[in-house]
C-alpha positions in Angstrom: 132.2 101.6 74.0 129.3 103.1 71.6 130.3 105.0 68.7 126.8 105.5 67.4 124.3 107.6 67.8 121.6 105.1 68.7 124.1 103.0 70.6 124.7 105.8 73.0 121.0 106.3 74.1 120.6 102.3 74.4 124.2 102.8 76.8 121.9 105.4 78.5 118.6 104.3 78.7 120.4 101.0 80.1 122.4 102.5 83.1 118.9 104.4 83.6 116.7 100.9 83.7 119.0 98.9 85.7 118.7 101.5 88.2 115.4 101.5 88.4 115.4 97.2 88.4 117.5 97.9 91.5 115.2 99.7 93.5 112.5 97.4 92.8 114.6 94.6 93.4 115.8 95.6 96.6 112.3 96.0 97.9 111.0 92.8 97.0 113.7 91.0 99.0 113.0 93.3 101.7 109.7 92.5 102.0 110.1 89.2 101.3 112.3 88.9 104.3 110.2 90.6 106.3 107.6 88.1 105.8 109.4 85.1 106.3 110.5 86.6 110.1 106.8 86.4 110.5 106.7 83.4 110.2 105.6 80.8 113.0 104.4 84.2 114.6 100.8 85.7 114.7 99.0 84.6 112.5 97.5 88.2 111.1 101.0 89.6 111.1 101.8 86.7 108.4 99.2 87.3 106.7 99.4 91.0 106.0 102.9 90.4 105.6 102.1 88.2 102.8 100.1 90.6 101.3 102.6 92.8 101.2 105.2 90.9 99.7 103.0 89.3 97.2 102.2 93.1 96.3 105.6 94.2 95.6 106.5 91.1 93.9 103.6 91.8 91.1 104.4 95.0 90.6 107.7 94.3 90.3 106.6 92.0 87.7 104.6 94.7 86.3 107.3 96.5 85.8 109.8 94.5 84.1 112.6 94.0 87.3 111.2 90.5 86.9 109.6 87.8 84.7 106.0 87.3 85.7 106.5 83.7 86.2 109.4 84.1 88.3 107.6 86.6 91.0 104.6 83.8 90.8 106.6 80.9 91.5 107.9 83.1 94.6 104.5 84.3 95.9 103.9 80.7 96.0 107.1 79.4 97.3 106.6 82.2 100.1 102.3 81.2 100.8 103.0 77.6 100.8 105.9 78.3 103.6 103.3 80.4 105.7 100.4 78.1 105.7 102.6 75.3 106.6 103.6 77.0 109.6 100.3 78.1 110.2 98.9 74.6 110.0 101.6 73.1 112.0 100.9 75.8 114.7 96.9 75.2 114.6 96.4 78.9 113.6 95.1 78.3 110.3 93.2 81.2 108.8 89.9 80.2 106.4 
């Protein structure tokens, strides 16, 4: 345990942040997984799904619950699994 002064608000101020990496967390694989049951479906309920995942992952990003190149290498992970269903459906959107 922290004896310090200082070391007490860092003990603090970390219970607070990983809270709050949590939440944001928790959202992204939401809508992450919402977007992947989309998939092989209508082809504008992909898409905006997309959108909205590849939203919360950035500003999850944005806000330090993850690294910037992990939440990229995810929003592309998650596009390139769309479009090849898309393709592979016929539905592809220009």
């Amino acid at each position: 345990m922290a004896n310090h002064k200082s070391a007490l608000k860092r003990a603090r101020q970390s219970v607070t942040r990983q809270a709050r990496n949590s939440i944001n967390k928790t959202k992204v694989k939401n809508t992450v997984k919402k977007a992947l049951a989309t998939v092989g479906g209508p082809v504008e309920e992909s898409t905006e799904a997309f959108k909205k995942a590849m939203s919360t992952l950035h500003k999850a990003a944005s806000r330090g619950a993850l690294h910037p190149r992990n939440a990229a290498r995810r929003v592309s992970r998650l596009a390139k699994r769309i479009h090849q269903a898309q393709t592979a459906s016929g539905n592809v959107v220009a």
